[in-house]
N, C-alpha and C positions, 0 to 999 in steps of 0.2 A: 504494500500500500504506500503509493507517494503522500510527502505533504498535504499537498492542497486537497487529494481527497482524501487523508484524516480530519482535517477541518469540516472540511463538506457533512462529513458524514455523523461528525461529534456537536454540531455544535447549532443552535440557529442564533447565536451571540451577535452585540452590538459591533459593528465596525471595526472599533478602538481594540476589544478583547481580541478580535480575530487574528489582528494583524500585529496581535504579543505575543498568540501563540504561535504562529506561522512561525515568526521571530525566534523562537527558543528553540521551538524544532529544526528549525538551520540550521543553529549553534551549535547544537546537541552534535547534528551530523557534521559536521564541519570541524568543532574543536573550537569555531572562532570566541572568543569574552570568555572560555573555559578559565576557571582558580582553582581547579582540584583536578590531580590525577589519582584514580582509581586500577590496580594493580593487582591481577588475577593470574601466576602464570605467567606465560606468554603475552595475555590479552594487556589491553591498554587501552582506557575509557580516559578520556577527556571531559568533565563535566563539571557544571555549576552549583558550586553551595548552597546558593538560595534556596534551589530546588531540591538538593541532596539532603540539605537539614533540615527542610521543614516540613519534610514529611518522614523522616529518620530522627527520634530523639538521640538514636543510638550516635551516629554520624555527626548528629548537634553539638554531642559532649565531646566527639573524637575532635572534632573542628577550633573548637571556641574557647577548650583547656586548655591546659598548659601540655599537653601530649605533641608526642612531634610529630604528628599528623597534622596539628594545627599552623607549629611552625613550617614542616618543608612545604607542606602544599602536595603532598603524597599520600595516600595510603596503601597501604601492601594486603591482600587479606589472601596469601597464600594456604590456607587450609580450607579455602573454600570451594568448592564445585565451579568449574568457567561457566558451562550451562547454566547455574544457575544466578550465578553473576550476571551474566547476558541478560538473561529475563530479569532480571532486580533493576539492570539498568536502563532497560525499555521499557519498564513500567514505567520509570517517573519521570519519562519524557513524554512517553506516549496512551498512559494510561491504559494498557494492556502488556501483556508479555505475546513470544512469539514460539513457534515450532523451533527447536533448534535443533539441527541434524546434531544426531553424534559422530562427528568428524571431525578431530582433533588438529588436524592437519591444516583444515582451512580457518580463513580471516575469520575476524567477528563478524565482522560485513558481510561474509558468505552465509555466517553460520544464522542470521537473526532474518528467519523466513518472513511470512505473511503471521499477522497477529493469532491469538489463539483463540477461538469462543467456543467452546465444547458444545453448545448448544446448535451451531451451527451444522455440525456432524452428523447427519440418518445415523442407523445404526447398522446398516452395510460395512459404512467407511470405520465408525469406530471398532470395529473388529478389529483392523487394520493399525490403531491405533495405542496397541495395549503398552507398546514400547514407553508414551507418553508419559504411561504412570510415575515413573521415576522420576520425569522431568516434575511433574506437581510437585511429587511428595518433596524433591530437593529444592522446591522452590516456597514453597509451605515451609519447609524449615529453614533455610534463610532469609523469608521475610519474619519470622519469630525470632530471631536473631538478631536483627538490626532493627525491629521494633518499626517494623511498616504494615499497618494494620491493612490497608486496601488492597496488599499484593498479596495478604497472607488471607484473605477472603477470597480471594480470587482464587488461587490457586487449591483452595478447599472447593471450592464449587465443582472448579475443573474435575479436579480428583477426584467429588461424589457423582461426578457424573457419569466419569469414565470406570469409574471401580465396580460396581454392579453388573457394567456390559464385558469386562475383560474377561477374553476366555482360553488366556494363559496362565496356568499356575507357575510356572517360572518366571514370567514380569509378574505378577499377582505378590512373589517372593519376596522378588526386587524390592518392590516397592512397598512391603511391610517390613523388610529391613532398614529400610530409611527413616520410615513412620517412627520405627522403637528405638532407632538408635541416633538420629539426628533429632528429637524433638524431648523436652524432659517430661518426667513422669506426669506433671499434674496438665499439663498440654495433652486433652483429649482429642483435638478435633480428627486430626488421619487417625488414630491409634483405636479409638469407637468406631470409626468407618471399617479401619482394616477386620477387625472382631466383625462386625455384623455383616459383611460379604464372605467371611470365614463360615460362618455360620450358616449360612443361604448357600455357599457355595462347599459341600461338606465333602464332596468331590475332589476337591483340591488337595482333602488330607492325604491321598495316596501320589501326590506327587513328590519324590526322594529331596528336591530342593526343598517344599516347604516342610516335610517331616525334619529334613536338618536343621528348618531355623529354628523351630520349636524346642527343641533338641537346646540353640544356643543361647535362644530369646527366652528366660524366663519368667518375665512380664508378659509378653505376649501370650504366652502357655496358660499361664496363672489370669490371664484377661479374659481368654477364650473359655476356658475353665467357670471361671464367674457366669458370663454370657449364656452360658450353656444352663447354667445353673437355674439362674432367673427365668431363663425360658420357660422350666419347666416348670417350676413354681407358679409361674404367671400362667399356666395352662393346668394346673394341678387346680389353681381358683377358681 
């Protein structure tokens, strides 16, 4: 999707607003008025604080402390996912995230497809699209991470949308290893989804991948267990 039809299609705004946001989204692509580089990897975002901290408290405090992130004008977040970096960083330019191949080889530019709306998907294509899951659930936990609530909404939608229709129990794996092990204990939102498609989908327990996470995930086990529990209770009533 070019500029002018992200505008087109986001907005019926007055004049003035239109032609601020056109404004930022050049920038964004561009690098031009950027004060912050963002540092993923290989990857290398050029982007704007205003935008970066006011919708990140997390980035707010890294920016405006005395942290040297605020001095250099850098920050480094090498133990984080690039895919999900990519998407953290389309979002708050663009108010969506995007498909991002897993191809480590090419640019961010290659990698940062057409935007994502799960809902836009029949359920033909999302067949097709079980790979996805990971990219949510990694994106789900790094916007819980850096304290971005509308990308972390997002990206749970995505994932409740796409997690019921998946009909891979090895991405189904994937992606409840992510759920348990990138997000903490009292963070239900993927970790209730994962349990209640476990549950629906009971089928899955005979796949050797997810028999080993249960095996490693003892939360998960101990979650599913619960789950299981209340069902019957609630059907015993």
């Amino acid at each position: 999707m070019d500029i002018n039809s992200l505008i087109l299609s986001i907005m019926k705004l007055d004049l003035t607003t239109a032609k601020a946001l056109q404004s930022a989204l050049i920038s964004a692509e561009s690098g031009v008025y950027s004060d912050l580089l963002i540092k993923c990897g290989t990857d290398e975002y050029y982007v704007h604080k205003i935008l970066l901290c006011t919708r990140s408290p997390f980035f707010a405090k890294a920016c405006d402390g005395p942290f040297k992130e605020g001095q250099s004008g850098e920050i480094d977040l090498p133990d984080d996912d690039p895919e999900a970096v990519a998407s953290m960083i389309c979002y708050l330019y663009r108010g969506c995230y995007p498909r991002v191949e897993a191809d480590a080889e090419r640019p961010p530019e290659k990698r940062l497809g057409g935007p994502w709306n799960a809902e836009t998907y029949g359920e033909e294509t999302i067949s097709l699209q079980d790979e996805y899951l990971c990219l949510h659930a990694k994106v789900y936990a790094i916007a819980e991470k850096y304290q971005i609530s509308g990308l972390k909404e997002m990206a749970l939608r995505n994932f409740s949308f796409l997690v019921p229709r998946t009909i891979s129990p090895h991405n189904f794996a994937e992606a409840s290893e992510i759920a348990y092990t990138m997000t903490i204990d009292s963070d239900r939102g993927l970790r209730d989804l994962v349990v209640e498609v476990l549950f629906s989908k009971s089928q899955f327990l005979e796949d050797e991948a997810l028999k080993k996470l249960l095996k490693r995930l003892p939360d998960l086990t101990y979650d599913y267990v619960m789950y299981q529990h209340r069902k019957k209770e609630g059907n015993a009533g």
